[in-house]
N, C-alpha and C positions, 0 to 999 in steps of 0.2 A: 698834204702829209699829216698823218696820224700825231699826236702827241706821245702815244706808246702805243706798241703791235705787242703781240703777245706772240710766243712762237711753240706752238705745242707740238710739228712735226720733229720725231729725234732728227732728219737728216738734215734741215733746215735747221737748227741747235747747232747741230756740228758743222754746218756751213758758218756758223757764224759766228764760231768760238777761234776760228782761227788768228792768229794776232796781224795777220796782214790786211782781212778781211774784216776784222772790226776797226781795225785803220782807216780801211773804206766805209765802212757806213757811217763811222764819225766824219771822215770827210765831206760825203756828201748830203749834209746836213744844208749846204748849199750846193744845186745842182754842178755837176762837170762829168769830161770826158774821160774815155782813157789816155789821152795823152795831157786833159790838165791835172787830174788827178797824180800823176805818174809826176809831172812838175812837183806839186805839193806833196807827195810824199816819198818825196825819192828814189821810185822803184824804174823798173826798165816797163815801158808800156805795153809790152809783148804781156809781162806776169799780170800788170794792173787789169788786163781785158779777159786774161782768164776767169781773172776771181770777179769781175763784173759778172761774167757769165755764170758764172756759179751761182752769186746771188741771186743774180734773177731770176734763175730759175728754178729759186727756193719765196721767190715772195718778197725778198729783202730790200731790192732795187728796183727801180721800176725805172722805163724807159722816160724822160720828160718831153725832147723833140729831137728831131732831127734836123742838120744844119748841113747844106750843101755848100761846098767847097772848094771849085772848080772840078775836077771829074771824082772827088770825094767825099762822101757820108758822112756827117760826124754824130755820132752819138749822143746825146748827153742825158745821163742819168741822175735821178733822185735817188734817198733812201726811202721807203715808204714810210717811214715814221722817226722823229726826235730820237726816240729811247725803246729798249726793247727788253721784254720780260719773258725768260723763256720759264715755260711750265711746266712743275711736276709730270705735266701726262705725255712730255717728250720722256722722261724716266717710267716708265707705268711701272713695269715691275718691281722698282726697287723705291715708287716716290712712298713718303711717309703716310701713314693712316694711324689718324689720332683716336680714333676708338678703340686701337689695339691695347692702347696701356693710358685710360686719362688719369693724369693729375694734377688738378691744377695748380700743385707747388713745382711740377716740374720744366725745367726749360725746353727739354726736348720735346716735351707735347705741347709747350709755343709753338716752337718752330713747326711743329708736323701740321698745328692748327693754321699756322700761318701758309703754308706748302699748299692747304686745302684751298683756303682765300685764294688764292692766284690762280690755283687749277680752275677752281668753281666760275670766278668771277672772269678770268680769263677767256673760258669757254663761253661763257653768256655776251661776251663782249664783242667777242669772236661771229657768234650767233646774229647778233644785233647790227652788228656792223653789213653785215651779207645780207640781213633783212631793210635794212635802212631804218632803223627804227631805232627809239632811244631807250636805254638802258635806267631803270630806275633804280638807285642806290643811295647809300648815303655814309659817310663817316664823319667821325670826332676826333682830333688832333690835337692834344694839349700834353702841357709836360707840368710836373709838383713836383714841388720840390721837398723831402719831408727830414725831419728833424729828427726822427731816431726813427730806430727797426719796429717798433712798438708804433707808431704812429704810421706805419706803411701797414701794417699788420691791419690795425684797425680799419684806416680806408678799405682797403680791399673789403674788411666783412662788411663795409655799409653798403659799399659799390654791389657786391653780390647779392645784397637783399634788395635794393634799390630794383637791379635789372629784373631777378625773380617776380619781386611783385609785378613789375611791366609785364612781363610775360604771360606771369599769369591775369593780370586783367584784360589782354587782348586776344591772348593765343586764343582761336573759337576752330576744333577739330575736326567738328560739323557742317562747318561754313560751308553753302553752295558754291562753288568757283570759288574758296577761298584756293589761294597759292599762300605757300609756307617761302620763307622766308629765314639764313640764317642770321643771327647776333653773334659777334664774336669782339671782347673785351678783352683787353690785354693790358695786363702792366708790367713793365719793364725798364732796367738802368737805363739810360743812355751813356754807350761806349764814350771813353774819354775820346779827344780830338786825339792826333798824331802829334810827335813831339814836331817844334817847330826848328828852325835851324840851331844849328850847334848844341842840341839834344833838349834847347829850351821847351818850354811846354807852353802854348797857345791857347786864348780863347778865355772870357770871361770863366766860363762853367770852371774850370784850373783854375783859375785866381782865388776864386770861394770856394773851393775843397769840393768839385765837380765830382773825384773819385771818391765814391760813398761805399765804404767795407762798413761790413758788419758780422759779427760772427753768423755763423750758417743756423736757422732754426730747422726743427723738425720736421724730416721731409721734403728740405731745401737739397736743391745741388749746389755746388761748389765750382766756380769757373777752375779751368786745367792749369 
């Protein structure tokens, strides 16, 4: 089983969007049948074996063995993977494209930059995986915490001259068999947690004033 499939066909998307059928792929996170399955989530086994079929024959499930049962077959199925990222290129005509409007004070060209990342990296993963071969990539995961809007301001212009000079002392345009390569840096809030029971509010990040407002600068969006 995969760690994450990526799902770029739209009808495989829409196989998998369904709330019963994401039921089941959650379920079979450990192998079962349509009649354990149908135990565990309370459906009638006749429905659970349709949408097995469905899946599978979207990519989603995959057969794992078969168990005979005096004159009966039993099925048992896996999900093909933990977790599942469906791709902009299951949208093509309406997924976002960040070079239509960049700027990078704006959110919505995050997220279209980010739409790109999953397509991009998706399809290479996609790629690699059919080849057998390993995918080379790399990311950076951290969170700062900053002290005023002036102090976010600034990092970002060190961070930007930082990555430019990299770029500019490796990128070689010339290069025989180079391959390019994209960079994509982002900085962004992290959403508060969800309130926790009885409207409380959870989690370290809340207890130290996690919700970071600042008036809007210039060329900033405003959350809705």
């Amino acid at each position: 089983m995969l760690e994450v499939a990526v799902i770029e066909e739209p009808a495989a998307a829409e196989a998998s969007l369904g709330p019963i059928r994401s039921r089941i792929l959650a379920a079979l996170a450990q192998p079962g049948s349509a009649a354990m399955l149908a135990g565990r989530l309370g459906l009638p086994r006749q429905k659970v074996n349709y949408h097995l079929k469905e899946l599978e024959r979207h990519g989603l499930v995959e057969l794992a063995e078969e168990r005979r049962k005096g004159n009966v077959t039993e099925r048992v199925y896996r999900a093909t993977a933990a977790s599942y990222v469906i791709s902009p290129s299951a949208l093509a005509a309406v997924s976002p494209d960040p070079s239509r409007s960049p700027d990078q004070l704006s959110a919505r060209w995050l997220l279209a930059l980010g739409a790109r990342l999953v397509q991009e990296v998706g399809s290479l993963l996609t790629g690699a995986s059919r080849a057998r071969k390993h995918l080379a990539t790399f990311g950076i995961d951290a969170e700062v915490r900053f002290a005023t809007a002036a102090d976010r301001t600034a990092f970002a212009d060190e961070l930007a001259r930082a990555v430019a000079a990299l770029v500019s002392r490796y990128h070689d345009e010339a290069a025989p068999g180079g391959r390019k390569h994209r960079v994509i840096v982002a900085l962004h809030q992290i959403p508060a947690p969800p309130p926790g029971p009885e409207g409380s509010e959870t989690g370290p990040q809340q207890q130290s004033g996690g919700t970071f407002k600042t008036e809007p600068e210039a060329g900033q969006e405003t959350a809705p």
